[in-house]
C-alpha positions as CSV (number, residue, x, y, z in Angstrom):
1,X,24.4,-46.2,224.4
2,X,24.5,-47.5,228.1
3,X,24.5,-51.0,229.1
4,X,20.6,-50.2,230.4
5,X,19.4,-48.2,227.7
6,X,21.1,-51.0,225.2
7,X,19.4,-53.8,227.3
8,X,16.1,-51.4,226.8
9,X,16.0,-51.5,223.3
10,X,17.0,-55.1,222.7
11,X,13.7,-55.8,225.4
12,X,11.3,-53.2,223.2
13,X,12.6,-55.1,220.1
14,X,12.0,-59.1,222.1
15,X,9.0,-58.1,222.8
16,X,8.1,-57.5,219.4
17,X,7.8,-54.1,218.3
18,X,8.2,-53.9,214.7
19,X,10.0,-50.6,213.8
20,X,12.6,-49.8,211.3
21,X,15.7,-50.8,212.2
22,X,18.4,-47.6,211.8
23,X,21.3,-49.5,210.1
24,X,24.7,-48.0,209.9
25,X,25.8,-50.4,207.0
26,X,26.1,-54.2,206.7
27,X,30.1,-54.0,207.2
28,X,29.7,-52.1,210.1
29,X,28.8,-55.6,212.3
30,X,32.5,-57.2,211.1
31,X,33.9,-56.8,215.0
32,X,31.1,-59.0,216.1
33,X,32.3,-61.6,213.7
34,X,34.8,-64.2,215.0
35,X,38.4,-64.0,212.7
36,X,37.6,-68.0,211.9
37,X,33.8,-67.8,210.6
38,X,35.1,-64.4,208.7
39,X,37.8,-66.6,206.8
40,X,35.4,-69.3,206.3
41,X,32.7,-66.7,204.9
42,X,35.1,-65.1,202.6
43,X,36.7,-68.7,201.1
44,X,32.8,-69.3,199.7
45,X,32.5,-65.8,198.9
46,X,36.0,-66.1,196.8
47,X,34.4,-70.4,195.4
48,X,31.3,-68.4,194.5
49,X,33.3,-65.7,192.7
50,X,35.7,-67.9,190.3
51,X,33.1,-70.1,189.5
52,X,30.8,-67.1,188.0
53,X,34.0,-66.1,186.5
54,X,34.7,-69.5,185.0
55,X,30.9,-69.6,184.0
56,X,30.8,-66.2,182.2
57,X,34.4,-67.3,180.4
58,X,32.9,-70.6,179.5
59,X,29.3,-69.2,177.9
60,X,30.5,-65.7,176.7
61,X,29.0,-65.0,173.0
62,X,30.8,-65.7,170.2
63,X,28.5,-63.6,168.1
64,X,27.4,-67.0,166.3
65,X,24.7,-67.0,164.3
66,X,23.9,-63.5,165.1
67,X,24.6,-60.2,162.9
68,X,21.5,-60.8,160.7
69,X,18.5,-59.2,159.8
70,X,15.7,-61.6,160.1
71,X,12.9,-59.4,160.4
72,X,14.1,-57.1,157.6
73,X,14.4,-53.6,159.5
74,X,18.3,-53.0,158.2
75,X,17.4,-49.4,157.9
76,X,17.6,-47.3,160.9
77,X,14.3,-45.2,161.9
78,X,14.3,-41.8,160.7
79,X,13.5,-38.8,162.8
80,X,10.7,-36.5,161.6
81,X,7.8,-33.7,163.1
82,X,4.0,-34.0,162.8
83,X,2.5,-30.7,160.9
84,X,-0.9,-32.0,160.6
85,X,-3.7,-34.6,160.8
86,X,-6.8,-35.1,158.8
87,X,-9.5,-37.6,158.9
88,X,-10.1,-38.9,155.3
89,X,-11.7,-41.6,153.6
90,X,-9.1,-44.8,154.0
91,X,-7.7,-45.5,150.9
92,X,-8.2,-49.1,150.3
93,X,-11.5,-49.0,152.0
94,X,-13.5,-45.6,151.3
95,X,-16.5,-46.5,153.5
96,X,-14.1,-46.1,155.6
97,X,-12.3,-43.5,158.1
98,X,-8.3,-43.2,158.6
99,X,-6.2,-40.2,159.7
100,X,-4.2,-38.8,156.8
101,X,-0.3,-37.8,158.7
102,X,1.2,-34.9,157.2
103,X,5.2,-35.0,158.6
104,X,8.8,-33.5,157.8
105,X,11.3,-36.5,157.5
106,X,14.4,-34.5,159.5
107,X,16.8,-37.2,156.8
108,X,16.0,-39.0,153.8
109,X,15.2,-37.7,150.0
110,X,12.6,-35.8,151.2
111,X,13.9,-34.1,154.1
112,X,12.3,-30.7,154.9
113,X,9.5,-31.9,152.8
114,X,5.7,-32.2,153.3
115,X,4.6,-36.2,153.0
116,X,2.2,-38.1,154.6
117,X,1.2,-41.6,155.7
118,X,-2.3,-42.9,156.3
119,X,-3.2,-45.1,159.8
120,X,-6.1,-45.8,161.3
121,X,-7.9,-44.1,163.5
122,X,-6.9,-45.4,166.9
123,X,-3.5,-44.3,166.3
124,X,-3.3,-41.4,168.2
125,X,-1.2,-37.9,166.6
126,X,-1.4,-34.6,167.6
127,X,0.4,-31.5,165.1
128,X,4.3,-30.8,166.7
129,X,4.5,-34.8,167.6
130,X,7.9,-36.1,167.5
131,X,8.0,-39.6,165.6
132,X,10.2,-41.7,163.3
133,X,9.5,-43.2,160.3
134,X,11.2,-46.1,158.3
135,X,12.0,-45.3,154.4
136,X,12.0,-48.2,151.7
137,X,12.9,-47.9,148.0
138,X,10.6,-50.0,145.7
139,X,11.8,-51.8,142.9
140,X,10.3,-48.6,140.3
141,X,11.9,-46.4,142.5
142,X,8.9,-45.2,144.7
143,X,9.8,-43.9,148.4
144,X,7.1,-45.4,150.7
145,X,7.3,-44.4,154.7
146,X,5.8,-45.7,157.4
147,X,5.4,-45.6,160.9
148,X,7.6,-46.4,163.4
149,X,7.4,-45.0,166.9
150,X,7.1,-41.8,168.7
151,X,9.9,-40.4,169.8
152,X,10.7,-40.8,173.7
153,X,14.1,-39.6,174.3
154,X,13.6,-36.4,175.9
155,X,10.8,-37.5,178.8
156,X,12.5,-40.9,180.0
157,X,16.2,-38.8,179.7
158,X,14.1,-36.3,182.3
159,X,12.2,-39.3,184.2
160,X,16.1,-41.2,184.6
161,X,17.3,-37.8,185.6
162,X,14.9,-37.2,188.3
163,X,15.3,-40.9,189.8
164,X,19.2,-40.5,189.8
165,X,18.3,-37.5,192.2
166,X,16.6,-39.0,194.1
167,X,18.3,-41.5,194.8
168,X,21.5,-39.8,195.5
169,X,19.7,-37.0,197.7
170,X,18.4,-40.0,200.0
171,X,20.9,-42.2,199.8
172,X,24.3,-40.2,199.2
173,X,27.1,-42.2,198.1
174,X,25.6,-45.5,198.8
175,X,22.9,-44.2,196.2
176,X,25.6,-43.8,193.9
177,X,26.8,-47.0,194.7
178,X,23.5,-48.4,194.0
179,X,23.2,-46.8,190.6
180,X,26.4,-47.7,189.3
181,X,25.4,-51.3,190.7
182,X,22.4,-51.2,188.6
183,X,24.2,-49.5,185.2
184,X,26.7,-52.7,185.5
185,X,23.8,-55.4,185.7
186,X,22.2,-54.0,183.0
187,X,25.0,-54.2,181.1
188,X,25.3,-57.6,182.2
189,X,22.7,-58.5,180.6
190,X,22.8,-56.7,177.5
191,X,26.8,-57.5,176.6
192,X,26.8,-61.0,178.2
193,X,23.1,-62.7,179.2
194,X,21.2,-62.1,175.9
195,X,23.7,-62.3,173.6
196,X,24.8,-65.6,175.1
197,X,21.5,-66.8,175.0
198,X,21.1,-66.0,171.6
199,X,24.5,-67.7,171.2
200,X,22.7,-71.5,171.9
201,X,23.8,-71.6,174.9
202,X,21.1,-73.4,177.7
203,X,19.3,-70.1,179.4
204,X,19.0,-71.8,182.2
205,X,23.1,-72.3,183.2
206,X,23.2,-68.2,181.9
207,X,20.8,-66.6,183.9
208,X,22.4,-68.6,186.6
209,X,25.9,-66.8,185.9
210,X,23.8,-63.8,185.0
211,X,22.3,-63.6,188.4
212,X,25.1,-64.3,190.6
213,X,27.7,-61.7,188.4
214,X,24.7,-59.1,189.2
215,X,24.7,-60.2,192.9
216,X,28.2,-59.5,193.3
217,X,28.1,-56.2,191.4
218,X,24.9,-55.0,193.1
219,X,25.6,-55.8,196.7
220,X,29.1,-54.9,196.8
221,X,28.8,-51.9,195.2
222,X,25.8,-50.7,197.0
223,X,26.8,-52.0,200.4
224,X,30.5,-51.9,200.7
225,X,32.9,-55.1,201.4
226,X,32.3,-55.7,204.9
227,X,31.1,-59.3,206.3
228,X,27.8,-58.4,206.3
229,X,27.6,-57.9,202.7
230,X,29.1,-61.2,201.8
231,X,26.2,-63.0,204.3
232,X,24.0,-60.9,202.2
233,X,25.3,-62.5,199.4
234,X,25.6,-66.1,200.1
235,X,21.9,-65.6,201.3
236,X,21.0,-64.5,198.6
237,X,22.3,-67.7,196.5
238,X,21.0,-70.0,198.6
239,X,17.6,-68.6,198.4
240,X,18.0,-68.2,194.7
241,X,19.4,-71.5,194.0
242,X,15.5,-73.1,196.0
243,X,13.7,-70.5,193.7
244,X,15.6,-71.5,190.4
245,X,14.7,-75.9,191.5
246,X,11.2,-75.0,192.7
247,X,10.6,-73.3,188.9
248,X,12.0,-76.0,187.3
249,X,9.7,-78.6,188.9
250,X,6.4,-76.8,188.2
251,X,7.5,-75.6,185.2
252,X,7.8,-79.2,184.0
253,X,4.7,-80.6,186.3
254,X,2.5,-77.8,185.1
255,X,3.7,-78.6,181.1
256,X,4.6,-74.9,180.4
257,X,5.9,-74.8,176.6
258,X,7.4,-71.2,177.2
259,X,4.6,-69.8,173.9
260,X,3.0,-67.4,175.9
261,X,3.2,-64.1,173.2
262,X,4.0,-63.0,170.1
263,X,7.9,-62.3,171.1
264,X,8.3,-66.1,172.0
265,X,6.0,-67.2,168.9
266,X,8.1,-65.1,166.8
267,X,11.4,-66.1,167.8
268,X,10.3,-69.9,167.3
269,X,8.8,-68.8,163.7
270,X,12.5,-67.2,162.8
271,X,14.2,-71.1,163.3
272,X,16.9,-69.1,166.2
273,X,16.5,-72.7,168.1
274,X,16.0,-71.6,171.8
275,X,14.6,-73.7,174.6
276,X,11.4,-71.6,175.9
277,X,11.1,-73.5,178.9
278,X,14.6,-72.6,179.9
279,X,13.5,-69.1,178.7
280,X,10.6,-68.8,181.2
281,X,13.0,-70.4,184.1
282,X,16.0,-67.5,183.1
283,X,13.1,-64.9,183.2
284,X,12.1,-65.9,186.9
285,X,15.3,-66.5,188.3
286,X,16.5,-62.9,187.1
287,X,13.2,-61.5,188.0
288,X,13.4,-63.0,191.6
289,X,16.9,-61.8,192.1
290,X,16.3,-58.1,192.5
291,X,13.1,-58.7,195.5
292,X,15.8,-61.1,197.2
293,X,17.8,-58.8,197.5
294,X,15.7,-56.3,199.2
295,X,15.0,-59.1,201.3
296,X,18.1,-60.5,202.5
297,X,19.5,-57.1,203.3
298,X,16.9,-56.1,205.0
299,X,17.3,-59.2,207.8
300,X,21.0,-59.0,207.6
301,X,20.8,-55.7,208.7
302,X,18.7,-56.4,211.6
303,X,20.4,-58.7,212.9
304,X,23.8,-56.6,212.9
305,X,21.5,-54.2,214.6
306,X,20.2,-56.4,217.1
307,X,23.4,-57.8,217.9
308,X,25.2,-54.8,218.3
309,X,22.8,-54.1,221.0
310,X,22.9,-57.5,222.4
311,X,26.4,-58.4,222.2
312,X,26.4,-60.9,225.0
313,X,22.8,-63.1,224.5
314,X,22.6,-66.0,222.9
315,X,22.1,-66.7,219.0
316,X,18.3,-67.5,219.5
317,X,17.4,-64.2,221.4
318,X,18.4,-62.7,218.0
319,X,16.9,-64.6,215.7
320,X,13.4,-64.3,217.1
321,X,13.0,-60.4,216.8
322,X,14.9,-60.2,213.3
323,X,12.0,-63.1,212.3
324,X,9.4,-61.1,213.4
325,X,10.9,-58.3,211.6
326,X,11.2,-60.0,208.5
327,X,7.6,-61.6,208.9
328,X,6.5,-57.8,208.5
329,X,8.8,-57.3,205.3
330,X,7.3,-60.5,203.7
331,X,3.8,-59.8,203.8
332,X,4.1,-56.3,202.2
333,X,6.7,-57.7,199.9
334,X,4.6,-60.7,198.6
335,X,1.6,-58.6,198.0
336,X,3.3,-56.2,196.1
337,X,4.9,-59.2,194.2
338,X,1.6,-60.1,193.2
339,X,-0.1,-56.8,192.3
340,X,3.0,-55.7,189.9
341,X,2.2,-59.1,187.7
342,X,-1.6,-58.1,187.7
343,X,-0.6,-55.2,187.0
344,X,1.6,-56.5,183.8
345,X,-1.1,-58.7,182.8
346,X,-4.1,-56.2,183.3
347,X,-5.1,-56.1,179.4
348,X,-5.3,-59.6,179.2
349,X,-7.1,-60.0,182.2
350,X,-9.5,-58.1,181.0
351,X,-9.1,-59.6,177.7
352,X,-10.3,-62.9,179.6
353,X,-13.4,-61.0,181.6
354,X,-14.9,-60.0,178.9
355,X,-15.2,-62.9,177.0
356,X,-16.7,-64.3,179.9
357,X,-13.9,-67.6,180.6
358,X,-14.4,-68.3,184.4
359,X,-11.1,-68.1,187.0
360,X,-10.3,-71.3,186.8
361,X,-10.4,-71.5,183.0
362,X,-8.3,-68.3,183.1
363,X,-5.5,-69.1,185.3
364,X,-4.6,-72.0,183.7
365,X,-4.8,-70.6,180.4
366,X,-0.3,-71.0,179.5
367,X,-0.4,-67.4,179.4
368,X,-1.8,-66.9,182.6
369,X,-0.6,-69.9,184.1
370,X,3.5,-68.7,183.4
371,X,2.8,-65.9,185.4
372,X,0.6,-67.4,188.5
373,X,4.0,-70.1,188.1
374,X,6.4,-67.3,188.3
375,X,4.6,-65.5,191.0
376,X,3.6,-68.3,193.3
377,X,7.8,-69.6,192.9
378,X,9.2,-66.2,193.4
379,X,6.9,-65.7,196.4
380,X,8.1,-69.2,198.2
381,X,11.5,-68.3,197.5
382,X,10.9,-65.0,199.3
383,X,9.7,-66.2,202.1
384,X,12.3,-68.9,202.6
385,X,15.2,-66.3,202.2
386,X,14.0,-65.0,205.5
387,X,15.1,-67.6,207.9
388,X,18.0,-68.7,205.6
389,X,19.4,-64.9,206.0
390,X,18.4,-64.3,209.3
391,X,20.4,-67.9,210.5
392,X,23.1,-67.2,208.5
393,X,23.8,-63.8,210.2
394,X,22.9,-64.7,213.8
395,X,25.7,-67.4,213.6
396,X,28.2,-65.1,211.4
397,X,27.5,-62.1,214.2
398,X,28.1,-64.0,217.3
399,X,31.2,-63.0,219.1
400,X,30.5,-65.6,221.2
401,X,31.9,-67.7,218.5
402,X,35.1,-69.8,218.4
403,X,38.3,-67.4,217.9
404,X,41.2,-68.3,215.5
């Protein structure tokens, strides 16, 4: 690109026009970076790093207290093929109507047989369903089954297949990146998060470790190891860390006990002995995490842009187009923010309707209120990780900047 048709795109993109910004990767912007701010960026980088590692070593699970079977389901589901359903007179009510489920358990002392389980009639089973069933042994001897789930394997193995496609057709090997970024956070929290919750140890400090061991997975897998991915990442942890204080304070100024369903209920009822505030506060922070990241890469990335085609202005003649930029990506971000909880919490929304409670009444019903909390937090933090990445990069992208 000339010097003029450079100077014409910064000028199109000064005076505001708000289209996508073609990135060629956050660690392609490292030249404009000055040797001493890159040393300094990487020494926090390499602080935030051991003290995740030190966190994770410190609250890994012990497997304390865990192993047991408090709700009783030791046996493992069985796998088993719907021949037929009837609608018959329910047995312990004959006024009554039930559906009458005629299976083959595939395992079990009668596999390959014909047996059947009654269930009401909003249950829904068609013949040549796939379900599983659990099998107990009473006392005399008597093999009762019931129901257990359908069986989902085969569409979600289809549904993960075609979403690993498409994100490798679009984005190649960063896609792949990306997906092994995301198979290593979940595993995350599956070996380490839960477990160490479970464990006693405060949810809050773990989705804290949680979060920033995903952060460093996530971003440098999906986005390489240049500069730009490490301002990525300390902007990310410094938006996170005003999300995670901002939940705190109104989860303790709007008295939120962390009882919002039958999971938390359930889990208080069993005696495990977790703090369901610090519960509600581990659910946001992690939740947040992932739209911050969006986010933060997004401005990062146009500001590399924007100062690889201004190398010579100064720091604020980048920082006001990437704003503008990000002020775009906010307010489609926020509202979709807002729609996915309605959308989580449609049934009791409607729940709420029809019994006729008002809004007000409604939203500051706990299990309203948790959400509206978490949405409302998640949302600020959002919008403050939009100046805090787009400063961050305009002064780590400035080879104006003090050499070594």
């Amino acid at each position: 690109m000339s010097e003029v048709e450079a100077g014409s795109h910064a000028h199109d993109e000064d005076d505001g026009a708000h289209g996508h910004v073609h990135s060629h990767g956050l660690g392609d912007a490292a030249a404009a970076t000055s040797p001493r701010i890159a040393r300094i960026l990487w020494i926090a980088v390499a602080v935030c790093g051991v003290l995740t590692l030190v966190g994770m070593a410190v609250l890994w699970p012990d497997g304390g207290g865990r192993g047991s079977d408090p709700l009783g389901l030791e046996a493992d589901p069985v796998e088993a093929r719907v021949e037929s359903v009837t609608e018959v007179p329910c047995s312990y009510d004959p006024l009554l109507l039930c559906r009458l489920v005629g299976f083959e358990p595939e395992e079990g002392p009668d596999a390959g047989q014909l047996v059947a389980i009654e269930v009401g009639l909003d249950t829904r089973f068609s013949p040549g369903d796939g379900i599983t069933v659990l099998i107990d042994e009473l006392p005399d001897g008597t093999v009762v089954y019931s129901f257990y789930e359908f069986q989902r394997d085969r569409p979600m193995l289809l549904l993960g297949l075609l979403f690993v496609t498409a994100v490798v057709l679009l984005g190649r090997w960063r896609g792949v990146g990306a997906l092994a970024g995301l198979v290593l956070s979940l595993l995350v929290i599956v070996s380490f998060a839960l477990p160490s919750i479970l464990d006693g140890n405060n949810a809050f400090t773990v989705a804290i470790v949680t979060a920033s061991a995903i952060a460093f997975v996530a971003l440098f897998l999906a986005h390489g190891r240049g500069v730009g991915t490490a301002v990525a990442l300390l902007a990310t942890f410094a938006s996170l860390l005003l999300t995670t204080a901002l939940g705190w304070a109104f989860i303790v100024a709007t008295d939120l006990t962390g009882y919002t369903d039958d999971s938390s209920l359930l889990l208080a009822g069993l005696g495990v002995g977790l703090d369901a505030r610090g519960i509600v506060l581990a659910g946001l922070v992690i939740g947040s995490l992932g739209v911050l990241d969006d986010v933060v890469v997004t401005q990062v990335s146009a500001v590399a842009e924007l100062r690889r085609a201004r190398p010579d202005v100064p720091v604020g003649h980048i920082v006001r187009p990437a704003l503008r930029i990000g002020r775009d990506h906010i307010s489609s971000t926020v509202n979709t923010l807002f729609l996915a909880y309605a959308g989580a919490s449609l049934p009791l929304l409607l729940l709420f309707t029809e019994a006729g409670e008002g809004v007000g009444s409604v939203i500051t019903r706990e299990v309203v209120a948790v959400e509206v909390v978490r949405a409302l937090v998640g949302s600020i933090g959002l919008v403050a990780s939009v100046p805090i990445a787009t400063y961050l990069a305009a002064h780590v992208f400035n080879p104006g900047a003090e050499p070594a």
